[in-house]
N, CA, C, O and CB atoms as a CASP TS submission, in Angstrom:
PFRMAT TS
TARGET T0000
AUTHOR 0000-0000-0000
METHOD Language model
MODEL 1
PARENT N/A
ATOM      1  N   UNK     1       0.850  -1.173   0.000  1.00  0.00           N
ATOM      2  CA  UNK     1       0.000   0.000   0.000  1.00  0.00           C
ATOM      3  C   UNK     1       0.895   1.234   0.000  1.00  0.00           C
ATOM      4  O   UNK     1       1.862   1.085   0.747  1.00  0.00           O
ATOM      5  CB  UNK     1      -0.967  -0.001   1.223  1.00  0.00           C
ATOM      6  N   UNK     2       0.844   2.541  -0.692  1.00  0.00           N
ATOM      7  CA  UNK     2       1.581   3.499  -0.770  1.00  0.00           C
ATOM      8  C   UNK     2       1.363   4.027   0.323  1.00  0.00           C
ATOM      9  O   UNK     2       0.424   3.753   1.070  1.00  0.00           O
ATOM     10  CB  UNK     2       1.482   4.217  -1.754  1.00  0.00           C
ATOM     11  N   UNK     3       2.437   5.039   0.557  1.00  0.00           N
ATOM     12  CA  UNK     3       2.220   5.964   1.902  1.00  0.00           C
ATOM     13  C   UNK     3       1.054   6.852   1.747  1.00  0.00           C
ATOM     14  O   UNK     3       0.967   7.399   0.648  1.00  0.00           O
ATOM     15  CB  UNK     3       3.506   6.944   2.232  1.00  0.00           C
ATOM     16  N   UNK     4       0.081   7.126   2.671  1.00  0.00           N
ATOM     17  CA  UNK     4      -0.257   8.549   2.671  1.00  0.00           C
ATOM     18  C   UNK     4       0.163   9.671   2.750  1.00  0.00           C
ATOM     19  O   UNK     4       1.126   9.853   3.495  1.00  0.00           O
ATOM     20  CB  UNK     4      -0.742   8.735   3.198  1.00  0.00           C
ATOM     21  N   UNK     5      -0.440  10.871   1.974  1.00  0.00           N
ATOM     22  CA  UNK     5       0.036  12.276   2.160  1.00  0.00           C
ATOM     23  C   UNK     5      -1.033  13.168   2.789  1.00  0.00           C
ATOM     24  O   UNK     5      -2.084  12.752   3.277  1.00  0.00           O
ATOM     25  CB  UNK     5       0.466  12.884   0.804  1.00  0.00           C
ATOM     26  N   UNK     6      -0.649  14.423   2.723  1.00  0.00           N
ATOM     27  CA  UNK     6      -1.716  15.167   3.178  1.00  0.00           C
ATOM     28  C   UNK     6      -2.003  16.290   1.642  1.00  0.00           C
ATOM     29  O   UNK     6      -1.177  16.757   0.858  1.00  0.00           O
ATOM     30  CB  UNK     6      -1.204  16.014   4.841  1.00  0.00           C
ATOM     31  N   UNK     7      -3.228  16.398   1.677  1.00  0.00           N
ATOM     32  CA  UNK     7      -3.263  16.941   0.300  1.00  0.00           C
ATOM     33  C   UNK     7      -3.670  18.592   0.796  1.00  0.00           C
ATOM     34  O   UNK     7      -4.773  18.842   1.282  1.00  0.00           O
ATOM     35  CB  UNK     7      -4.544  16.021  -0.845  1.00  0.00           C
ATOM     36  N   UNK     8      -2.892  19.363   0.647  1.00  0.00           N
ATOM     37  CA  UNK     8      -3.157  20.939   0.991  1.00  0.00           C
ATOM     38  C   UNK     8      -4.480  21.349   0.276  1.00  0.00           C
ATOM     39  O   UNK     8      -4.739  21.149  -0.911  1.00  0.00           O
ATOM     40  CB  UNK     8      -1.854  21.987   0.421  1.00  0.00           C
ATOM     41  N   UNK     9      -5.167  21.876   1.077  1.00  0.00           N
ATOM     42  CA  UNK     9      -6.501  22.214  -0.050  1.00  0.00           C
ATOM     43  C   UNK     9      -6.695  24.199   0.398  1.00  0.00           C
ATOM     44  O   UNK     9      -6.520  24.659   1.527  1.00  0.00           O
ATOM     45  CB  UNK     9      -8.546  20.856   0.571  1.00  0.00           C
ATOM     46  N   UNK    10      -7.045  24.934  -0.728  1.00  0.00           N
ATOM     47  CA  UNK    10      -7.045  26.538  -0.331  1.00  0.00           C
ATOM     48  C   UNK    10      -7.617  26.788   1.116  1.00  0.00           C
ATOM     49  O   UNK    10      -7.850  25.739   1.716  1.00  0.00           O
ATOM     50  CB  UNK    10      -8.029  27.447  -1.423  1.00  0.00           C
ATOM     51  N   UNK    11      -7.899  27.961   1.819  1.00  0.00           N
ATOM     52  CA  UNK    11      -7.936  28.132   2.839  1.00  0.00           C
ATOM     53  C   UNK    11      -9.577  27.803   3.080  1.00  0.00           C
ATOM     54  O   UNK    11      -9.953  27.088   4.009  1.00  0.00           O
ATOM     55  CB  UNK    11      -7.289  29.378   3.117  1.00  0.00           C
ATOM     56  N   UNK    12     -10.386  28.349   2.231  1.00  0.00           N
ATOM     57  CA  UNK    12     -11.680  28.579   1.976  1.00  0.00           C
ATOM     58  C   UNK    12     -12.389  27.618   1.008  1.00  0.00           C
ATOM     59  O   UNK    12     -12.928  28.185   0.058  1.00  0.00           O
ATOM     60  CB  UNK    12     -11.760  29.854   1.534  1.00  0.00           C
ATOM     61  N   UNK    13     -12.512  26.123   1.057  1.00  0.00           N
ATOM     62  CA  UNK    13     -12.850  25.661  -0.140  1.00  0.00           C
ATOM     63  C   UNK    13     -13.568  24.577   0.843  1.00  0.00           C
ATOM     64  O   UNK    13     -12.889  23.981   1.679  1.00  0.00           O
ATOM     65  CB  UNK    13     -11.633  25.290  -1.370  1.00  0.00           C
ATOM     66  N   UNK    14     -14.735  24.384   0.732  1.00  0.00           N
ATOM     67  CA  UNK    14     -15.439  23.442   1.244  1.00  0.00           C
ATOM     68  C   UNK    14     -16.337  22.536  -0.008  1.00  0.00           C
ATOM     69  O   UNK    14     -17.097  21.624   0.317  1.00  0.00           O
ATOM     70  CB  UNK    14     -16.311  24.179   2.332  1.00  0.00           C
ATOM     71  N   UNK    15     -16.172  22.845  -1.122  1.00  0.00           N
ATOM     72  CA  UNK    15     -16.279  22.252  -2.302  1.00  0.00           C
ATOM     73  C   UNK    15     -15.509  20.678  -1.822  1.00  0.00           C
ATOM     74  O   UNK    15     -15.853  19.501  -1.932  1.00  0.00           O
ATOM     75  CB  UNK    15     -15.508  23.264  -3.597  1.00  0.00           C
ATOM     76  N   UNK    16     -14.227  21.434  -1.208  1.00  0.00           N
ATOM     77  CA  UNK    16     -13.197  20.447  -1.686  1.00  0.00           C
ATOM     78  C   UNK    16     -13.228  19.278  -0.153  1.00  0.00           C
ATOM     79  O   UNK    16     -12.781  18.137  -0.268  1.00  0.00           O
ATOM     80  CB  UNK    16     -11.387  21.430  -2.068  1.00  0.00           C
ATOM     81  N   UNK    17     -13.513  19.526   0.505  1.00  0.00           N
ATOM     82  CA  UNK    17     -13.687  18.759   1.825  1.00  0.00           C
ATOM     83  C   UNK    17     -15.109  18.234   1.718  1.00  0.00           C
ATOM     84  O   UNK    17     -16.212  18.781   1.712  1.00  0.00           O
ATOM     85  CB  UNK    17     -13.467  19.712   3.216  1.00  0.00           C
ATOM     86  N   UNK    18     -14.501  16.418   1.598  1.00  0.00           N
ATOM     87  CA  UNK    18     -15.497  15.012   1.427  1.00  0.00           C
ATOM     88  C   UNK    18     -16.307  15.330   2.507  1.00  0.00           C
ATOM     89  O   UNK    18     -17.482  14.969   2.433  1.00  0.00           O
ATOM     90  CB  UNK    18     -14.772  13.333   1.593  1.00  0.00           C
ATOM     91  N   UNK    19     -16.048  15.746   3.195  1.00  0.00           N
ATOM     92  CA  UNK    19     -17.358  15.412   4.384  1.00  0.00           C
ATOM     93  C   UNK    19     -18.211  16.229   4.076  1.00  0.00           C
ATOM     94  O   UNK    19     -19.273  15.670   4.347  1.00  0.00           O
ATOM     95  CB  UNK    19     -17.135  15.608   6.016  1.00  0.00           C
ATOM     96  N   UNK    20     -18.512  17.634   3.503  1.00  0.00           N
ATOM     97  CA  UNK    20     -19.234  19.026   3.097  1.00  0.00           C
ATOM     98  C   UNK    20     -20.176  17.995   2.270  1.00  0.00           C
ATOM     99  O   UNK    20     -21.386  18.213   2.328  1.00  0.00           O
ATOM    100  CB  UNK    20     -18.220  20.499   2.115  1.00  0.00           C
ATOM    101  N   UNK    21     -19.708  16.854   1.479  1.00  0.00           N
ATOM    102  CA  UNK    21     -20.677  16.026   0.696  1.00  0.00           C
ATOM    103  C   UNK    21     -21.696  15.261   1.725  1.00  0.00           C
ATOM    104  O   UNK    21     -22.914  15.286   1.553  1.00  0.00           O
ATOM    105  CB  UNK    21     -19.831  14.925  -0.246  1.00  0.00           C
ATOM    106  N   UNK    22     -21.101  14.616   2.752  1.00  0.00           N
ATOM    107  CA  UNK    22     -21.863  13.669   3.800  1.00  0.00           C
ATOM    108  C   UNK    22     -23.021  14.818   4.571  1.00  0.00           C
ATOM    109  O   UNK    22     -24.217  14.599   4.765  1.00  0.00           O
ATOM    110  CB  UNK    22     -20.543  12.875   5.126  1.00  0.00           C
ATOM    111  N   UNK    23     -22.309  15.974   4.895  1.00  0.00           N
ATOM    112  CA  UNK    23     -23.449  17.054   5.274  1.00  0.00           C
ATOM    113  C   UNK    23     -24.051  17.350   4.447  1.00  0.00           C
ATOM    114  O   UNK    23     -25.144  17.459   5.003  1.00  0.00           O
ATOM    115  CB  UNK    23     -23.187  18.189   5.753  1.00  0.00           C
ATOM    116  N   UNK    24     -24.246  17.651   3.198  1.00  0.00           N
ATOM    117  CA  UNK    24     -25.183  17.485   2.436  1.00  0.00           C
ATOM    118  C   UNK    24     -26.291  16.381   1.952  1.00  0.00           C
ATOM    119  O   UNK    24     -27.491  16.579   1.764  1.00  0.00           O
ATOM    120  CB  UNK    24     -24.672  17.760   1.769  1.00  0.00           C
ATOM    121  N   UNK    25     -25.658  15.332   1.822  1.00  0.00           N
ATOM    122  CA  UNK    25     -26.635  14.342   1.862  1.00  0.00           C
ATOM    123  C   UNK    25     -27.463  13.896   3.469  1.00  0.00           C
ATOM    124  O   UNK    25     -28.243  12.951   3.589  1.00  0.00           O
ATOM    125  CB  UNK    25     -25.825  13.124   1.240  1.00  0.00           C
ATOM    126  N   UNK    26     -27.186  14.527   4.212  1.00  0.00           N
ATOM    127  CA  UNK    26     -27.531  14.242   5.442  1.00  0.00           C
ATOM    128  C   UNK    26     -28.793  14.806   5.365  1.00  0.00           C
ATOM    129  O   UNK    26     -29.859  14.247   5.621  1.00  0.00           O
ATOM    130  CB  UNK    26     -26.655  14.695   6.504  1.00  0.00           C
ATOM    131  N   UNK    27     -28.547  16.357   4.865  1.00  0.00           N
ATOM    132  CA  UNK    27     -29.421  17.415   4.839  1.00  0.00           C
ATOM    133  C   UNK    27     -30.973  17.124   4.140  1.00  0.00           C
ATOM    134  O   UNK    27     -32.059  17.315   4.687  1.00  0.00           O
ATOM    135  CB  UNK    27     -28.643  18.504   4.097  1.00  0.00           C
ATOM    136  N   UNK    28     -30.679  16.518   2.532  1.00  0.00           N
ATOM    137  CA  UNK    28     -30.885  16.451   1.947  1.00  0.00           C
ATOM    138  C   UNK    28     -31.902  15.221   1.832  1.00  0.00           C
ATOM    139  O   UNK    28     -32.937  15.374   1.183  1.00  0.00           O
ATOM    140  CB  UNK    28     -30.038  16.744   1.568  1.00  0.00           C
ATOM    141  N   UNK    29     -31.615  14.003   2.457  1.00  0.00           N
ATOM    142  CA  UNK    29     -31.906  12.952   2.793  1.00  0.00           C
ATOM    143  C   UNK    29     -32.749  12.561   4.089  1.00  0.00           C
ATOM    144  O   UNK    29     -33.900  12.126   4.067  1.00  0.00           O
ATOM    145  CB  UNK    29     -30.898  12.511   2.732  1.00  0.00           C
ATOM    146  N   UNK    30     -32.099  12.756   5.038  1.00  0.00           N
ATOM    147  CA  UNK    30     -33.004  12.797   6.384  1.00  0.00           C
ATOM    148  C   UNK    30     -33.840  14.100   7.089  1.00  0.00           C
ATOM    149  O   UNK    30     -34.928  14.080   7.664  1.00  0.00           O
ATOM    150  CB  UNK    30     -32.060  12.400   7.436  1.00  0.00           C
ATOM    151  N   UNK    31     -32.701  15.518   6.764  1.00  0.00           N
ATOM    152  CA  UNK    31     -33.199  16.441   7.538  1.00  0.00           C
ATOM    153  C   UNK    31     -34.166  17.340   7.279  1.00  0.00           C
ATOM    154  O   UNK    31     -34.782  18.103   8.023  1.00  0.00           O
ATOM    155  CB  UNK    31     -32.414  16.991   7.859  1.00  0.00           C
ATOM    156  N   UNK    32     -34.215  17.147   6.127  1.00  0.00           N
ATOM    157  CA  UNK    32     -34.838  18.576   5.328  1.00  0.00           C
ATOM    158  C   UNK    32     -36.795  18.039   4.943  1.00  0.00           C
ATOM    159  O   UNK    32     -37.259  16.954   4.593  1.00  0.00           O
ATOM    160  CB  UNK    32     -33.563  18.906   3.257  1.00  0.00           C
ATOM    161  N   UNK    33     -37.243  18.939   5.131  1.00  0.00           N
ATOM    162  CA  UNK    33     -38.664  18.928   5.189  1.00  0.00           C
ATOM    163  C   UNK    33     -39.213  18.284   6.068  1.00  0.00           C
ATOM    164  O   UNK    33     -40.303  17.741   5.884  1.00  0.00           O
ATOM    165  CB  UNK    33     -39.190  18.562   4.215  1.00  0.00           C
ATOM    166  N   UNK    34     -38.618  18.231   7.083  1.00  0.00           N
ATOM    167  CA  UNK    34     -39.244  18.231   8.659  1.00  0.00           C
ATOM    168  C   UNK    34     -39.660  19.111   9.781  1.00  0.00           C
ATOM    169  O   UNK    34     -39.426  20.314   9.669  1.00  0.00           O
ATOM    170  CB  UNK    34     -38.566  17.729   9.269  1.00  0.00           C
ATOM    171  N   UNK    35     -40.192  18.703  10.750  1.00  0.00           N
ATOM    172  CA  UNK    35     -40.566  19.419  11.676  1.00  0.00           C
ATOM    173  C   UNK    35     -40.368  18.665  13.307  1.00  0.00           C
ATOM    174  O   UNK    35     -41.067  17.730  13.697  1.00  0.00           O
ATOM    175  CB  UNK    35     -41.972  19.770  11.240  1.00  0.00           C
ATOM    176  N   UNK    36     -39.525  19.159  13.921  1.00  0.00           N
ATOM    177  CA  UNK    36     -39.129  18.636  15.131  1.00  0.00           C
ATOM    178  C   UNK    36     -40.034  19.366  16.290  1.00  0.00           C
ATOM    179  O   UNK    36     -40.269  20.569  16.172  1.00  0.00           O
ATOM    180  CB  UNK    36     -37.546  18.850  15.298  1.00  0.00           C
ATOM    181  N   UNK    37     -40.573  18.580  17.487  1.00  0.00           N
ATOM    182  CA  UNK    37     -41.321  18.846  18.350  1.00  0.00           C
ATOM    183  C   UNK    37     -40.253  19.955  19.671  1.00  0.00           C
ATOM    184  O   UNK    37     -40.683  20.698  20.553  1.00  0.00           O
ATOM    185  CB  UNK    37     -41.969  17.285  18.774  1.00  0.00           C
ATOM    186  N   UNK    38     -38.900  19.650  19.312  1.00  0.00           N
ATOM    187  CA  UNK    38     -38.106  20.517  20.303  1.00  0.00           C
ATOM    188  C   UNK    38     -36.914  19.907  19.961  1.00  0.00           C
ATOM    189  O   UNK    38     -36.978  18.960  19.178  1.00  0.00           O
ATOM    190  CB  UNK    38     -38.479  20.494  21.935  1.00  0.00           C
ATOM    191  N   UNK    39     -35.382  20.406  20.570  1.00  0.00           N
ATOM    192  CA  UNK    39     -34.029  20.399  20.404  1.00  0.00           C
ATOM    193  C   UNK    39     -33.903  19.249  20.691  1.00  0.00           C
ATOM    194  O   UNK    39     -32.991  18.926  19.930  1.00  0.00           O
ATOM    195  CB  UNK    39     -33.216  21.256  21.060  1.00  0.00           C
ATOM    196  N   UNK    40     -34.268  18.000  21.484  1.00  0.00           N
ATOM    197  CA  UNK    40     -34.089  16.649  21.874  1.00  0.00           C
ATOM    198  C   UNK    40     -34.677  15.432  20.892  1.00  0.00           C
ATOM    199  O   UNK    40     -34.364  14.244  20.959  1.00  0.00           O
ATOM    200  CB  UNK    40     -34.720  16.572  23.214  1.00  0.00           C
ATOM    201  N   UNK    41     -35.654  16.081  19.922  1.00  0.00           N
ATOM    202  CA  UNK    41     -36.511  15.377  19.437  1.00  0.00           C
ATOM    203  C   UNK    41     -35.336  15.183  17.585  1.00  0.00           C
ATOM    204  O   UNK    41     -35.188  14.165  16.909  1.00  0.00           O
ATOM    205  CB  UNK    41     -38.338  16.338  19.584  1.00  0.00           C
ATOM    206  N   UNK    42     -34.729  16.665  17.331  1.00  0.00           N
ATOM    207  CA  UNK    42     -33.689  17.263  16.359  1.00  0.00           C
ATOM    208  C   UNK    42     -32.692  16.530  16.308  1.00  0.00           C
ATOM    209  O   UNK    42     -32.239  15.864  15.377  1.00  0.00           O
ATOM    210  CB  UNK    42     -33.204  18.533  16.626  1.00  0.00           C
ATOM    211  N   UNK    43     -32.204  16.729  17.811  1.00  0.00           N
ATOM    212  CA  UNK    43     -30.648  15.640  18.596  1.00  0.00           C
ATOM    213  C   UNK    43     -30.848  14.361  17.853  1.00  0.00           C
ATOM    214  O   UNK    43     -30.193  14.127  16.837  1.00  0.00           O
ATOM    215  CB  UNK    43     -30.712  15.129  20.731  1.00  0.00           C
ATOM    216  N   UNK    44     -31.714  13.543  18.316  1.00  0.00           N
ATOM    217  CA  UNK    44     -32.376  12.417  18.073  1.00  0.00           C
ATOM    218  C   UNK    44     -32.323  11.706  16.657  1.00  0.00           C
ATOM    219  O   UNK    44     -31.688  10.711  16.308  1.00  0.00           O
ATOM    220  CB  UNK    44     -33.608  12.715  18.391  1.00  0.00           C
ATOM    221  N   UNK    45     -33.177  12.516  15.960  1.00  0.00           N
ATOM    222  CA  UNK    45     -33.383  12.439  14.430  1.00  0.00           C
ATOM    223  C   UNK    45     -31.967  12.490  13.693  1.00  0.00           C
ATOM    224  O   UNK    45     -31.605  11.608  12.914  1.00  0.00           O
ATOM    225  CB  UNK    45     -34.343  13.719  13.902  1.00  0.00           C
ATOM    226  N   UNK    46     -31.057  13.830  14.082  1.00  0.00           N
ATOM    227  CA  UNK    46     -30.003  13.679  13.590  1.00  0.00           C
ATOM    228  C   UNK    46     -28.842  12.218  13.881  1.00  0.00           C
ATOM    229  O   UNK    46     -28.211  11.511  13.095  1.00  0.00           O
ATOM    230  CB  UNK    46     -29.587  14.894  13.949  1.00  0.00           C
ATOM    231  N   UNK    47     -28.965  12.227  15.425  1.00  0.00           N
ATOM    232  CA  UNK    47     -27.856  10.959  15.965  1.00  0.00           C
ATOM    233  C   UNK    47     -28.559   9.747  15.026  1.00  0.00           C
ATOM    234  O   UNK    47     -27.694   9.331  14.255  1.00  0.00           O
ATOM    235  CB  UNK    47     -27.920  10.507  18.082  1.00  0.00           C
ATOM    236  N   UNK    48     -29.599   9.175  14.868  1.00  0.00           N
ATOM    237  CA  UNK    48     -30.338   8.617  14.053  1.00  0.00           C
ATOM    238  C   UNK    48     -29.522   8.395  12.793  1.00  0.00           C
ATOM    239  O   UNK    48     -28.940   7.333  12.569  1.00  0.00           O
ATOM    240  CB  UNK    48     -31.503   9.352  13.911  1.00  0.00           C
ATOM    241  N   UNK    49     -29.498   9.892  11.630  1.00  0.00           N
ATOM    242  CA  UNK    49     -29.609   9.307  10.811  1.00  0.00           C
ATOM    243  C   UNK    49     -28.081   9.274  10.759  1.00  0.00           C
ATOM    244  O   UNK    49     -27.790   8.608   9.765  1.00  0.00           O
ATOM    245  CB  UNK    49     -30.500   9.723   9.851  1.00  0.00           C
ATOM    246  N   UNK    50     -27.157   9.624  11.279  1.00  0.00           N
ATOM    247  CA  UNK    50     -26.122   9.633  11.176  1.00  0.00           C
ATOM    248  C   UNK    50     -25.196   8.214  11.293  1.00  0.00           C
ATOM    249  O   UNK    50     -24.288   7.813  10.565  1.00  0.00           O
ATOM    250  CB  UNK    50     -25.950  10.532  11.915  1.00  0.00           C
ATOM    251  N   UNK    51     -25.777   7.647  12.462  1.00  0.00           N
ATOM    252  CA  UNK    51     -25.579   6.054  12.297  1.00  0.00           C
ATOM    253  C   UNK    51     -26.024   5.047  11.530  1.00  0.00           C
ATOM    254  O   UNK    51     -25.531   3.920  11.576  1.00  0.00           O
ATOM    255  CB  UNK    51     -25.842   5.562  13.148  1.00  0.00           C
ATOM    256  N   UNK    52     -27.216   5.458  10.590  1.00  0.00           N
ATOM    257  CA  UNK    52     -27.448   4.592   9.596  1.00  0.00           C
ATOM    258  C   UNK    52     -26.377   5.341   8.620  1.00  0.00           C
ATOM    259  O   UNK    52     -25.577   4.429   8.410  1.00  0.00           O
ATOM    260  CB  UNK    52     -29.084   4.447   9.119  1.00  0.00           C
ATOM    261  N   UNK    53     -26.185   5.800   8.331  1.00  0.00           N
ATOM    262  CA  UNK    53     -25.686   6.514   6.621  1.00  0.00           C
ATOM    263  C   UNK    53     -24.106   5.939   7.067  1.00  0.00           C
ATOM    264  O   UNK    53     -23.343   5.308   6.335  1.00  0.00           O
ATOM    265  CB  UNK    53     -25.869   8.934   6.233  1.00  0.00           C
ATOM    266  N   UNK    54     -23.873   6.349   8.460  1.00  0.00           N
ATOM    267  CA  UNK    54     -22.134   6.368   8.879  1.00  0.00           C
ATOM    268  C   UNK    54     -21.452   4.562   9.043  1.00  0.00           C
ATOM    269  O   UNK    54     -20.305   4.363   9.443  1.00  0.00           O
ATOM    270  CB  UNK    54     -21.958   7.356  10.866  1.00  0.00           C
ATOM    271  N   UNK    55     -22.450   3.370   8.636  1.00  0.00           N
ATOM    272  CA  UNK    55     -22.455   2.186   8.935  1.00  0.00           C
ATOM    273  C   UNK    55     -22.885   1.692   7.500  1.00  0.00           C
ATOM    274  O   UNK    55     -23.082   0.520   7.180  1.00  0.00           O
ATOM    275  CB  UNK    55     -23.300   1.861  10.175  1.00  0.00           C
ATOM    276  N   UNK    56     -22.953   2.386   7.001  1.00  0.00           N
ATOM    277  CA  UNK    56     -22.546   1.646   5.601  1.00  0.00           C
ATOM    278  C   UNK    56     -21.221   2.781   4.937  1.00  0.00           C
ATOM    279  O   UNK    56     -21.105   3.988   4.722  1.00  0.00           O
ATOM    280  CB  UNK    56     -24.243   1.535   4.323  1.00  0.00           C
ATOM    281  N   UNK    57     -20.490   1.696   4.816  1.00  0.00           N
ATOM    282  CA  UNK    57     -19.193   1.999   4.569  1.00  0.00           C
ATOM    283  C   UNK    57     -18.921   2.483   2.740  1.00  0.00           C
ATOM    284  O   UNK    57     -18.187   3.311   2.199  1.00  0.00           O
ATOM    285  CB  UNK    57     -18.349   0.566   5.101  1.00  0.00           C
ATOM    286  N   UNK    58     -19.942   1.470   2.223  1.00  0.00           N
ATOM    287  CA  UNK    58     -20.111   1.581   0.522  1.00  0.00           C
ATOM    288  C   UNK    58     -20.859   3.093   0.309  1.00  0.00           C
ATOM    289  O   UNK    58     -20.332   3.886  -0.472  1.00  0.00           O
ATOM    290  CB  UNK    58     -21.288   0.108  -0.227  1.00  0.00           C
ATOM    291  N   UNK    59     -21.720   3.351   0.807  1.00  0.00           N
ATOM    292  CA  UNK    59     -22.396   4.574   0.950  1.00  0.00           C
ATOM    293  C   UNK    59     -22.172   5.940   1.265  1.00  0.00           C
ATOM    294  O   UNK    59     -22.825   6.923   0.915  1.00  0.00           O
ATOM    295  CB  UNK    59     -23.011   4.387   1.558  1.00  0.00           C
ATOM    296  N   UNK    60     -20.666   5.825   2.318  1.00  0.00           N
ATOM    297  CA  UNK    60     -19.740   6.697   3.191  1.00  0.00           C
ATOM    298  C   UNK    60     -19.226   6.842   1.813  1.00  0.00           C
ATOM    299  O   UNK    60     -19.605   7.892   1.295  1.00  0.00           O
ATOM    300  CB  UNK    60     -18.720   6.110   4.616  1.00  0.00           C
ATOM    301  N   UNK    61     -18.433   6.061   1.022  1.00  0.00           N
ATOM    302  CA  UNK    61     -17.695   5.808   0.013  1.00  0.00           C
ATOM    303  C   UNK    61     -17.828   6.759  -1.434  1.00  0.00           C
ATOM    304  O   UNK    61     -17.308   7.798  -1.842  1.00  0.00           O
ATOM    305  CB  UNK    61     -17.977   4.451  -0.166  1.00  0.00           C
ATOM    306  N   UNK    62     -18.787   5.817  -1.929  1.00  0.00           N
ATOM    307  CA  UNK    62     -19.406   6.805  -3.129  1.00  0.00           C
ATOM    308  C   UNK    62     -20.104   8.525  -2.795  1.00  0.00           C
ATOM    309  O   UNK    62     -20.089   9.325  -3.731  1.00  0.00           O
ATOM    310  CB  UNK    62     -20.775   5.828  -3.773  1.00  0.00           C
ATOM    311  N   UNK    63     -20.726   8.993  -1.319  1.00  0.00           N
ATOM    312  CA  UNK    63     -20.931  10.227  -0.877  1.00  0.00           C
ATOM    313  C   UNK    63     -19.475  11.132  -1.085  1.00  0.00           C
ATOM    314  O   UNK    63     -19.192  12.105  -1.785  1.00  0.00           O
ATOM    315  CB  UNK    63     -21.453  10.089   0.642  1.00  0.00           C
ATOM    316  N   UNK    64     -19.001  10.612  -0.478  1.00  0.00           N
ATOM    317  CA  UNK    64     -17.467  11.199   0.109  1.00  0.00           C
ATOM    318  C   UNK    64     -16.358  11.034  -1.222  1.00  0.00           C
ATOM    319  O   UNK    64     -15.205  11.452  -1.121  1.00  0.00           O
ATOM    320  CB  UNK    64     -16.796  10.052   1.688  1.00  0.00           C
ATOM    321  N   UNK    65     -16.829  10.426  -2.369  1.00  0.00           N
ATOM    322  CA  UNK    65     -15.859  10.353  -3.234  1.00  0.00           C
ATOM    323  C   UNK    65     -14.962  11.717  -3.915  1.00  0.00           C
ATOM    324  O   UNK    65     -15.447  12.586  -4.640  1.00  0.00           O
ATOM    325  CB  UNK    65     -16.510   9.642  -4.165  1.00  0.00           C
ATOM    326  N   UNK    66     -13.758  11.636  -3.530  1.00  0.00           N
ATOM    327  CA  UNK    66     -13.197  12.657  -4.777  1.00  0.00           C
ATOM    328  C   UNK    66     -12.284  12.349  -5.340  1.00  0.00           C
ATOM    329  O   UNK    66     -11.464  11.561  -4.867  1.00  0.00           O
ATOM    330  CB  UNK    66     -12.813  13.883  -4.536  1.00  0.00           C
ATOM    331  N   UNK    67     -12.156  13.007  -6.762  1.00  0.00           N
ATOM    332  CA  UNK    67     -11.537  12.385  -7.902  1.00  0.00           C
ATOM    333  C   UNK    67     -10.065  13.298  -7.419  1.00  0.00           C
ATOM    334  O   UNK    67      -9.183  12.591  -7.907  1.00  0.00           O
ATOM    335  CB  UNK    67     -12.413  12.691  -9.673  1.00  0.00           C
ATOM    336  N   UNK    68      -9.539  14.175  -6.906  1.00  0.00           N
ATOM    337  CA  UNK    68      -8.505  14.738  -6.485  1.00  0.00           C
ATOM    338  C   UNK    68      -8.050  13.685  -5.679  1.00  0.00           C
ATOM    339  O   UNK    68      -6.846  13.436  -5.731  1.00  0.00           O
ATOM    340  CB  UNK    68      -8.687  16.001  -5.897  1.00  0.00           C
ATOM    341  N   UNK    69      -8.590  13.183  -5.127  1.00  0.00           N
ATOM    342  CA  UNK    69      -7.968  12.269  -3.946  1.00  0.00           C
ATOM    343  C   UNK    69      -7.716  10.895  -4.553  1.00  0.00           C
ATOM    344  O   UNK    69      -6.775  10.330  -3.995  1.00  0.00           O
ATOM    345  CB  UNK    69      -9.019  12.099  -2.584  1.00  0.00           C
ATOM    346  N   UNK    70      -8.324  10.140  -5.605  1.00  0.00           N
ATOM    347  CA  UNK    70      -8.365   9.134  -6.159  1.00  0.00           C
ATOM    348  C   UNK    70      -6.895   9.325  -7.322  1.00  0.00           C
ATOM    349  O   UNK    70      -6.102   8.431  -7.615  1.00  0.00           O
ATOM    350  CB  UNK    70      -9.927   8.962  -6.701  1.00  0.00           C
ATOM    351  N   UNK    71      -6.883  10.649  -7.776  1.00  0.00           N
ATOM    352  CA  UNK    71      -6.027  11.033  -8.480  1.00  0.00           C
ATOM    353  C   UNK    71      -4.520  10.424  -7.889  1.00  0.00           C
ATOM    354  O   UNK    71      -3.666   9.697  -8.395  1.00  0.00           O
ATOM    355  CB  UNK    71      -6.238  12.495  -8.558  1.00  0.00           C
ATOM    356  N   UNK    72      -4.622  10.964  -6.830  1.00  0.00           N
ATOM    357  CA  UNK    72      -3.366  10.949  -6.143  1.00  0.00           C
ATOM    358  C   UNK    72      -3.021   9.825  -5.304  1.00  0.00           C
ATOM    359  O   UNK    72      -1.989   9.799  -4.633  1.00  0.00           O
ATOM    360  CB  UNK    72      -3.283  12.024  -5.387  1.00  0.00           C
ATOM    361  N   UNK    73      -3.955   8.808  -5.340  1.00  0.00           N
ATOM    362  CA  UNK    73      -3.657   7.285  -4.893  1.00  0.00           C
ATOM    363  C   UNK    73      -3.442   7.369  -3.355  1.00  0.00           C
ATOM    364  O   UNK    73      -2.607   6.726  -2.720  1.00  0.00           O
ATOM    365  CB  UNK    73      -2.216   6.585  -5.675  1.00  0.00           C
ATOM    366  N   UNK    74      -4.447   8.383  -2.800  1.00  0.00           N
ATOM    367  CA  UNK    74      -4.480   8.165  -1.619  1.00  0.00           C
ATOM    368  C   UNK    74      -5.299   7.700  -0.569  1.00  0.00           C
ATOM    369  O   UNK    74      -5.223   7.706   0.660  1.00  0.00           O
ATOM    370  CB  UNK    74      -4.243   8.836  -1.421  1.00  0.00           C
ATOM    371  N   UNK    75      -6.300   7.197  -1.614  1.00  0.00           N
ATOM    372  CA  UNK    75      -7.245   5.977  -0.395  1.00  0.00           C
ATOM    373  C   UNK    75      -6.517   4.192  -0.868  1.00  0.00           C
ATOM    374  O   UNK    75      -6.911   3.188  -0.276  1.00  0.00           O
ATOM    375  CB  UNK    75      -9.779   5.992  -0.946  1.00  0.00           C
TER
END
C-alpha cells in the first residue's frame, strides 16, 4: 500500500472537503422537510440518521468520493 500524504486544499474551499458532501446528503436525505417537536426530538433524528448513513461503509464511500484524492492514490 503506498504511503499517505496530506493533500493541501485553499484556505476557503469546502467544495473540496469530502465530508461538506456527507453534510449534504444528510441534509438532503433525512433532515430537510421536517418538523421537530423541540431540540431533543432534532438531537435524536439527527444521531439517528447519522448512524445509519455512517455504517454503511459503501455509501460513506461513493458520498465522500473525490476524484482529487483518487487522483493521487491516496485511499
Amino acid at each position: 500500500m503506498p504511503p499517505k500524504s496530506i493533500i493541501e486544499l485553499p484556505a476557503y474551499s469546502p467544495e473540496l472537503n469530502p465530508v461538506e458532501n456527507l453534510w449534504q446528503y444528510l441534509r438532503s436525505h433525512y433532515w430537510s422537510n421536517r418538523s421537530y417537536d423541540g431540540y431533543d426530538d432534532l438531537r435524536e433524528a439527527a444521531c439517528e440518521s447519522w448512524q445509519v448513513v455512517c455504517l454503511d461503509t459503501e455509501l460513506i464511500r461513493s458520498i465522500c468520493r473525490c476524484s482529487y484524492v483518487e487522483r493521487n492514490n491516496l485511499l
